[in-house]
C-alpha positions in Angstrom: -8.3 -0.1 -5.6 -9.2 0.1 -9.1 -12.1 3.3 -9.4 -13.7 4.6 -12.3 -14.5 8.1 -12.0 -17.4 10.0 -14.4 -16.7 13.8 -14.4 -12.9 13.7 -13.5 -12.1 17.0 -14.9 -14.8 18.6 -13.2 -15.4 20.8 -10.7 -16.5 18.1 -7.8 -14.8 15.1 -10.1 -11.5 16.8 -10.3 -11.0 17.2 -6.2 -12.5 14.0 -5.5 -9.9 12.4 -8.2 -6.9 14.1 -6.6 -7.6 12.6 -3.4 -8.4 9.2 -5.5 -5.0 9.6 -6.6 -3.5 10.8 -2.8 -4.8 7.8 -1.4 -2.9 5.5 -3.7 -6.0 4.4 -5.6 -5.8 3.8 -9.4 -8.0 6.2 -11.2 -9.6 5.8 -14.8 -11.5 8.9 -16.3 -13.8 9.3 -19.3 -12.6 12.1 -21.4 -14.4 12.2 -24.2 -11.6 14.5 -25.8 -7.8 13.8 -26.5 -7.3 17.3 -25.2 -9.1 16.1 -21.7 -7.7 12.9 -21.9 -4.1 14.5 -21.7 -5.1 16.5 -18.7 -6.4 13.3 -16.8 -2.8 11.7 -17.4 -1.1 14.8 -16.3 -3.0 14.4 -12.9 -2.2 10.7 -12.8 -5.4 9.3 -13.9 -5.6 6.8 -16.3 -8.3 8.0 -19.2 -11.5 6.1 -21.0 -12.4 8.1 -23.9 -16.3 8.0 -24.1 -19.1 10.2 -23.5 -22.7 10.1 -20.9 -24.1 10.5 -23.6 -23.4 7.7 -25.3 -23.7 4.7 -22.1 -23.1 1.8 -24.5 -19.5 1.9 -23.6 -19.7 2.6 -19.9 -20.6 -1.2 -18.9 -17.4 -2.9 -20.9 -15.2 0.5 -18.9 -16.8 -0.8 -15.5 -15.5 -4.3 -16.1 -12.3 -5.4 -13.5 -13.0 -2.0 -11.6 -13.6 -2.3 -7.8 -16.0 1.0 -7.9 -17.7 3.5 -10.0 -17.8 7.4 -8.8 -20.2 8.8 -10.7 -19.9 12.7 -10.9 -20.1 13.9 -14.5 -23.3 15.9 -15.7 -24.1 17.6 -19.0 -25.2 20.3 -17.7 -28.6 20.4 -20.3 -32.0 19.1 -20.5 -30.3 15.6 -21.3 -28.7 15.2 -17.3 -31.8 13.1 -16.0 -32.2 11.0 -18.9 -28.3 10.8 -19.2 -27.1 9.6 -16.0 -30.4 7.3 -15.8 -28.8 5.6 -18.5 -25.1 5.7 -17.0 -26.1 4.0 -14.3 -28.3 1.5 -15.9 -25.2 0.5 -18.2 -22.6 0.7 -14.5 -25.1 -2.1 -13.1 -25.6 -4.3 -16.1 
Protein backbone atom coordinates (compact mmCIF):
# COMPACT_ATOMS: atom_id res chain seq x y z
CA UNK A 1 0.00 0.00 0.00
CA UNK A 2 0.97 3.24 -1.11
CA UNK A 3 0.67 5.86 2.31
CA UNK A 4 1.44 9.27 2.66
CA UNK A 5 2.54 10.24 5.98
CA UNK A 6 2.46 14.13 7.47
CA UNK A 7 4.94 14.40 10.39
CA UNK A 8 7.29 11.41 9.54
CA UNK A 9 10.14 12.64 11.39
CA UNK A 10 8.23 13.23 14.36
CA UNK A 11 7.76 12.07 17.56
CA UNK A 12 4.22 9.99 16.86
CA UNK A 13 5.02 10.18 12.81
CA UNK A 14 8.39 8.62 13.12
CA UNK A 15 7.13 5.28 15.05
CA UNK A 16 4.08 5.07 13.24
CA UNK A 17 6.43 5.21 9.87
CA UNK A 18 8.74 2.51 11.06
CA UNK A 19 6.01 0.17 11.47
CA UNK A 20 4.60 1.64 7.87
CA UNK A 21 7.80 0.51 6.69
CA UNK A 22 7.84 -3.08 8.91
CA UNK A 23 4.70 -3.97 7.43
CA UNK A 24 5.90 -3.76 3.87
CA UNK A 25 4.06 -0.60 3.09
CA UNK A 26 5.59 2.14 0.84
CA UNK A 27 5.99 5.31 2.71
CA UNK A 28 6.27 8.95 1.29
CA UNK A 29 7.07 11.86 3.79
CA UNK A 30 6.97 15.58 3.56
CA UNK A 31 10.25 17.05 4.59
CA UNK A 32 10.19 20.31 4.00
CA UNK A 33 14.14 20.33 4.28
CA UNK A 34 16.88 18.40 2.29
CA UNK A 35 18.46 17.70 5.57
CA UNK A 36 14.95 15.89 6.72
CA UNK A 37 14.47 14.56 3.53
CA UNK A 38 17.82 12.57 3.81
CA UNK A 39 16.73 11.20 7.13
CA UNK A 40 13.33 9.99 5.70
CA UNK A 41 15.40 7.92 2.92
CA UNK A 42 17.72 6.60 5.50
CA UNK A 43 14.57 5.11 7.30
CA UNK A 44 13.23 3.83 3.94
CA UNK A 45 10.64 6.32 3.28
CA UNK A 46 10.34 7.90 0.20
CA UNK A 47 10.30 11.99 0.73
CA UNK A 48 7.77 14.94 -0.68
CA UNK A 49 9.47 18.15 0.03
CA UNK A 50 6.64 20.66 1.05
CA UNK A 51 5.43 22.25 4.09
CA UNK A 52 1.60 22.35 6.24
CA UNK A 53 2.00 25.42 5.86
CA UNK A 54 1.82 25.76 2.46
CA UNK A 55 -1.37 22.92 1.55
CA UNK A 56 -1.34 23.95 -2.17
CA UNK A 57 0.93 20.99 -2.83
CA UNK A 58 -0.51 18.38 -0.51
CA UNK A 59 -3.49 17.50 -3.02
CA UNK A 60 -1.15 16.76 -6.31
CA UNK A 61 1.27 14.53 -3.26
CA UNK A 62 -2.11 12.68 -2.32
CA UNK A 63 -2.65 11.67 -5.92
CA UNK A 64 -2.02 7.53 -6.68
CA UNK A 65 -1.70 7.13 -2.83
CA UNK A 66 -4.02 4.42 -1.19
CA UNK A 67 -3.99 6.56 2.35
CA UNK A 68 -3.06 9.68 4.00
CA UNK A 69 -1.66 9.52 7.83
CA UNK A 70 -1.86 12.73 8.95
CA UNK A 71 0.42 13.44 11.98
CA UNK A 72 2.53 16.60 11.50
CA UNK A 73 1.72 19.84 13.66
CA UNK A 74 3.54 23.17 13.80
CA UNK A 75 3.48 23.36 17.00
CA UNK A 76 2.25 27.41 17.05
CA UNK A 77 -0.86 29.34 16.86
CA UNK A 78 -0.99 28.40 13.08
CA UNK A 79 -1.82 24.19 13.99
CA UNK A 80 -5.75 24.69 13.80
CA UNK A 81 -5.87 26.75 10.84
CA UNK A 82 -2.94 24.62 9.34
CA UNK A 83 -4.11 21.17 9.36
CA UNK A 84 -7.76 22.61 8.54
CA UNK A 85 -6.30 23.46 5.41
CA UNK A 86 -4.14 20.04 5.00
CA UNK A 87 -6.98 18.22 5.13
CA UNK A 88 -9.13 20.29 3.00
CA UNK A 89 -6.36 20.01 0.11
CA UNK A 90 -5.98 15.68 1.19
CA UNK A 91 -9.93 15.57 0.28
CA UNK A 92 -10.06 17.75 -2.80
Amino acid sequence: MKVLLTGASGYIGSVVAEKLVAGGHQVFGRARSSHTAALLRERGIESRSGDLLAPDGLAATVAGMDAVIHTANTKDHTAESADRAAVDAFLT
